[in-house]
ROKE-939820 format. One record per residue: residue number from 1; residue in three letters; x, z, y of N, C-alpha, C in turn. Coordinates in nm, 4 decimals, decimal comma. Example, Ala and Ser with C-alpha at 12.3 -4.5 7.8 and 13.67 -1.06 7.14 Angstrom:
2
   resi   resn        nc1        nc3        nc2       cac1       cac3       cac2        cc1        cc3        cc2
      1    ala     1,3190     0,7800    -0,5690     1,2300     0,7800    -0,4500     1,3200     0,7800    -0,3300
      2    ser     1,2850     0,7080    -0,2250     1,3670     0,7140    -0,1060     1,2900     0,7870     0,0030
This chain:
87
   resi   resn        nc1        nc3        nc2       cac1       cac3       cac2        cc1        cc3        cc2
      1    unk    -3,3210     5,0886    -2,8400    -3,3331     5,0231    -2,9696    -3,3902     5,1194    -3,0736
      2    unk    -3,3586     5,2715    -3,0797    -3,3770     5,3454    -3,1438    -3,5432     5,4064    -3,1693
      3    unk    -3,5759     5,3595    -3,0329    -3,7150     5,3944    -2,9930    -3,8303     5,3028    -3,0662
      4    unk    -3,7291     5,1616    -3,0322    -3,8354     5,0739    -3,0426    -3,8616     5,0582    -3,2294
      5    unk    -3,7312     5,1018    -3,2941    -3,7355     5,1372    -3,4363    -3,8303     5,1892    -3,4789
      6    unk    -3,8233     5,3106    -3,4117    -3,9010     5,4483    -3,4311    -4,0495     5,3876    -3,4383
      7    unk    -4,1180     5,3397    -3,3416    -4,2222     5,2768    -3,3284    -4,2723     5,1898    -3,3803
      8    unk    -4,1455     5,0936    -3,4253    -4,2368     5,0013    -3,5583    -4,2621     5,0481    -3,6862
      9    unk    -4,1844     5,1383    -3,7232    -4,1806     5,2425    -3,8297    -4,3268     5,3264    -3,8484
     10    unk    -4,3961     5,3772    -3,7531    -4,5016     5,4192    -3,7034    -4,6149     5,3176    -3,6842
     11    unk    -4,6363     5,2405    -3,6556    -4,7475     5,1550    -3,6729    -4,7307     5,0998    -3,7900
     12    unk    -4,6445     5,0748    -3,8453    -4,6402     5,0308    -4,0096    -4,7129     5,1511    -4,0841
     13    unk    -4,6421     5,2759    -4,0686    -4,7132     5,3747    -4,1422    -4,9114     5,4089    -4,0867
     14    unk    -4,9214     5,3769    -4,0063    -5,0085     5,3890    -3,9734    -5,1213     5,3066    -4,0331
     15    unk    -5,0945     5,1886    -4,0532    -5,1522     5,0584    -4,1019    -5,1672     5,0944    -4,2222
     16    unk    -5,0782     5,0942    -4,3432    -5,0574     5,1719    -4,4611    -5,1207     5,2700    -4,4973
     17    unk    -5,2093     5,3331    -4,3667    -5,2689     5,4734    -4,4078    -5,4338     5,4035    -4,4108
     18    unk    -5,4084     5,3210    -4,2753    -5,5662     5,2807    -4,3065    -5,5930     5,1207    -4,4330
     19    unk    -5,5055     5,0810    -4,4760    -5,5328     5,0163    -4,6400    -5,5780     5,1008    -4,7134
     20    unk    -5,4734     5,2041    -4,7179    -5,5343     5,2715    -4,8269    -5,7105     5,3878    -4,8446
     21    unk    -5,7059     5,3952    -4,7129    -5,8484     5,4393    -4,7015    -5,9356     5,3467    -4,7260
     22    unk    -5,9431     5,1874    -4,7331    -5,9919     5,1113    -4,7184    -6,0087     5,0910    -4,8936
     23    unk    -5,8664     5,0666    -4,9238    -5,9144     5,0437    -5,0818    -5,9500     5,1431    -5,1913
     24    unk    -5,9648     5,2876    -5,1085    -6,0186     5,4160    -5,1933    -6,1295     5,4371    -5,1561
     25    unk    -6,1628     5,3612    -5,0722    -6,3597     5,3897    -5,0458    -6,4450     5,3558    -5,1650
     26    unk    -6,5288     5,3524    -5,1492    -6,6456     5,3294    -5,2415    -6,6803     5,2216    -5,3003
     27    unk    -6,8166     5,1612    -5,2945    -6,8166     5,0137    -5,3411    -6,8112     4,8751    -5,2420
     28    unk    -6,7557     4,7869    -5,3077    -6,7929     4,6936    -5,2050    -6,8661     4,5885    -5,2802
     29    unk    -6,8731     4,4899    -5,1737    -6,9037     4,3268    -5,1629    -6,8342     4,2509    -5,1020
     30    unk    -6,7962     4,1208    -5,1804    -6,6999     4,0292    -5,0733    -6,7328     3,8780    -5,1283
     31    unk    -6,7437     3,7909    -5,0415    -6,7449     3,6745    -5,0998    -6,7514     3,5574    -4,9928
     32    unk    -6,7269     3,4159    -4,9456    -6,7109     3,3347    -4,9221    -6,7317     3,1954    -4,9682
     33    unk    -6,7228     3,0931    -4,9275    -6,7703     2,9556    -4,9650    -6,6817     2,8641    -4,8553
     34    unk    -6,5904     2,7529    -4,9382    -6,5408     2,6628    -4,8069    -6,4941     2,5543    -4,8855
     35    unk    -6,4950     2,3816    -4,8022    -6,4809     2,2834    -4,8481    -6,6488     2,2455    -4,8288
     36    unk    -6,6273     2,1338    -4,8872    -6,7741     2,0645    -4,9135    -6,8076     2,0406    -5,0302
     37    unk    -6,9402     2,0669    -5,0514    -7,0462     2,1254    -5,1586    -6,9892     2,2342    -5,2024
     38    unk    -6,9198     2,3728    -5,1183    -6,8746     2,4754    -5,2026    -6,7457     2,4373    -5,3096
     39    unk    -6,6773     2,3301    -5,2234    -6,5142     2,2850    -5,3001    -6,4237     2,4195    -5,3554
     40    unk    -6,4813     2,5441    -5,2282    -6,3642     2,6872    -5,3264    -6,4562     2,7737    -5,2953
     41    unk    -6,4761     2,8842    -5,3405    -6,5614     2,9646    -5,3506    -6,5210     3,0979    -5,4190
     42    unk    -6,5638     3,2125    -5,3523    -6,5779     3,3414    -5,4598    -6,6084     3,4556    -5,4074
     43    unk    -6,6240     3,4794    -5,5045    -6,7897     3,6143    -5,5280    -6,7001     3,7664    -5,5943
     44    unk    -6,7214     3,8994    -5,5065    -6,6836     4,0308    -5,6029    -6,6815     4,1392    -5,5376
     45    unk    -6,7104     4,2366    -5,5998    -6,8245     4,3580    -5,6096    -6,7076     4,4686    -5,6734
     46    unk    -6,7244     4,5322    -5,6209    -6,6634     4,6631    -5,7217    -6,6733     4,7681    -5,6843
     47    unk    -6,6946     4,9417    -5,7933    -6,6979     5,0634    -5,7282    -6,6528     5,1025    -5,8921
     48    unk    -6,6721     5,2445    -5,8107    -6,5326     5,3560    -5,9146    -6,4220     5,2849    -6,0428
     49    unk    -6,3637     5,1759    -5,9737    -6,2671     5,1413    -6,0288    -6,2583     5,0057    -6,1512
     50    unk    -6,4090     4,9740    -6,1161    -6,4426     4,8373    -6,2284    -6,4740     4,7125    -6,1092
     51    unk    -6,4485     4,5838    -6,0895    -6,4332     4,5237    -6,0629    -6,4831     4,3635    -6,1111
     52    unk    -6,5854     4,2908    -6,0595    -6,6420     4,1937    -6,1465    -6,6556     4,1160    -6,0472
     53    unk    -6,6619     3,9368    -6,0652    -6,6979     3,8387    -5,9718    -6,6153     3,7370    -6,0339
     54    unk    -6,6223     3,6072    -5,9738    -6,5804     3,4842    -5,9814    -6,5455     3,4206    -5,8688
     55    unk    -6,4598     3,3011    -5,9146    -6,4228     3,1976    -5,7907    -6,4188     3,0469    -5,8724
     56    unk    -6,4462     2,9451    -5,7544    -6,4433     2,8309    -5,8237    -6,4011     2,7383    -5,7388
     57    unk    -6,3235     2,6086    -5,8008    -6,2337     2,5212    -5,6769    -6,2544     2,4095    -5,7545
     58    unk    -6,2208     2,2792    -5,6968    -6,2257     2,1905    -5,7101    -6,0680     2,1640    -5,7567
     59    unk    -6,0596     2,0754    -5,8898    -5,9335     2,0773    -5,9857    -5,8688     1,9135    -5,8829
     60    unk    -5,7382     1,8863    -5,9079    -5,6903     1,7406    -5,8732    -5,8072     1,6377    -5,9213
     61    unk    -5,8257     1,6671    -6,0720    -5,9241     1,5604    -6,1196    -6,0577     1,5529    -6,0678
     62    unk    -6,0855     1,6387    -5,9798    -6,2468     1,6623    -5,9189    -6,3566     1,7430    -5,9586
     63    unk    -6,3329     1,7714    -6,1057    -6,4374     1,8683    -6,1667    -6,4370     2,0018    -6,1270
     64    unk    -6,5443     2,0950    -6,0734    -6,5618     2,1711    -6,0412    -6,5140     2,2895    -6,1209
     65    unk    -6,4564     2,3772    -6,1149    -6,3898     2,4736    -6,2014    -6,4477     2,5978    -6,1855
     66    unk    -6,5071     2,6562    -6,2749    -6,5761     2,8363    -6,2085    -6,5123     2,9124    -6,3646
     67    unk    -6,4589     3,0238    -6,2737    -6,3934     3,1469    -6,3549    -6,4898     3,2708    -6,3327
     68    unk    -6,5477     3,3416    -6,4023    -6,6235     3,4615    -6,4502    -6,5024     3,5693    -6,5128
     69    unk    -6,4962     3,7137    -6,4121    -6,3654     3,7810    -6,4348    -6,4868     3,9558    -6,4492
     70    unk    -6,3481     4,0168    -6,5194    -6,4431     4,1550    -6,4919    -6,3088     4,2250    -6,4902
     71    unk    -6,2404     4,3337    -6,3989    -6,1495     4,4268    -6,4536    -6,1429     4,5564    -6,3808
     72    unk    -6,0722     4,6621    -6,5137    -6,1437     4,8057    -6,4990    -6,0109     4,8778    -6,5627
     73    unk    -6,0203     5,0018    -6,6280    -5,9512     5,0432    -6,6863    -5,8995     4,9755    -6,8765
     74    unk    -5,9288     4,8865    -6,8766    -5,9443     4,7789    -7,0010    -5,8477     4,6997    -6,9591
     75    unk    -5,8264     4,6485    -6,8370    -5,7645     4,5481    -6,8172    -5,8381     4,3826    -6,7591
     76    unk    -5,7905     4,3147    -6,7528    -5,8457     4,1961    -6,6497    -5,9123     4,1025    -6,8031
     77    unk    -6,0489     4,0508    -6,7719    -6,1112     3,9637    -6,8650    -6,1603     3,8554    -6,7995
     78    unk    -6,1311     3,7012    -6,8483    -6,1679     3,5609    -6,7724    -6,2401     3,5140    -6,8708
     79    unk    -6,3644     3,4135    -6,8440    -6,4057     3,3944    -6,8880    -6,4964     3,2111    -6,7725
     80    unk    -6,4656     3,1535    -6,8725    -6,5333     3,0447    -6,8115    -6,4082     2,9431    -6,7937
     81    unk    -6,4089     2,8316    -6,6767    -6,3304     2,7143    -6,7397    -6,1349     2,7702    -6,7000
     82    unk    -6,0716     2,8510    -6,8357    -5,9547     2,9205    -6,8145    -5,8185     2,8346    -6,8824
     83    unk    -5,9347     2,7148    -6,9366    -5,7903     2,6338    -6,9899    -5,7152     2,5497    -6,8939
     84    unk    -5,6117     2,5138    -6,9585    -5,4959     2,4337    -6,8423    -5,6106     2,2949    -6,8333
     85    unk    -5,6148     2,1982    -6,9502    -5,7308     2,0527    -6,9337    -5,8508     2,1034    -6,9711
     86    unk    -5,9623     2,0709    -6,9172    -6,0894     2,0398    -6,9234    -6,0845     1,9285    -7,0255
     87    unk    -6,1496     1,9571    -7,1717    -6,2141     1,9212    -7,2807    -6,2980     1,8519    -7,2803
């Protein structure tokens, strides 16, 4: 039992080591599209610690919803449809 402890303990740490290499690398790209006509979607990019992209879904009511984000050492900024009802 002690072993098998030991060992999950160890591939956990192990895993943990390679996230974090993963999210201290350099820049990336990431993005996706799913549903029909692009029902959810999103787009984002980031290097030395600034972070920018969007996502967009389809609301209960049907209208297409797209959020425009940027965040860095400032803090997280939204921009685009961020209210609770569509106006």
């Amino acid at each position: 039992m002690r072993f098998l402890l030991l060992l999950l303990f160890l591939a956990s740490a192990a895993m943990a080591a390679n996230m974090g290499m993963n999210i201290h690398g350099g820049a990336y790209n990431f993005g996706y599209a799913t549903g029909d006509a692009g029902g959810h979607s999103r787009v984002e990019s980031g290097s030395a610690g600034n972070v920018a992209g969007s996502y967009s879904y389809v609301d209960p009511n049907g209208d297409l919803r797209t959020v425009q984000y940027t965040a860095g050492p400032g803090g997280y900024q939204a921009s685009g449809d961020i209210s609770v009802d569509r106006k």
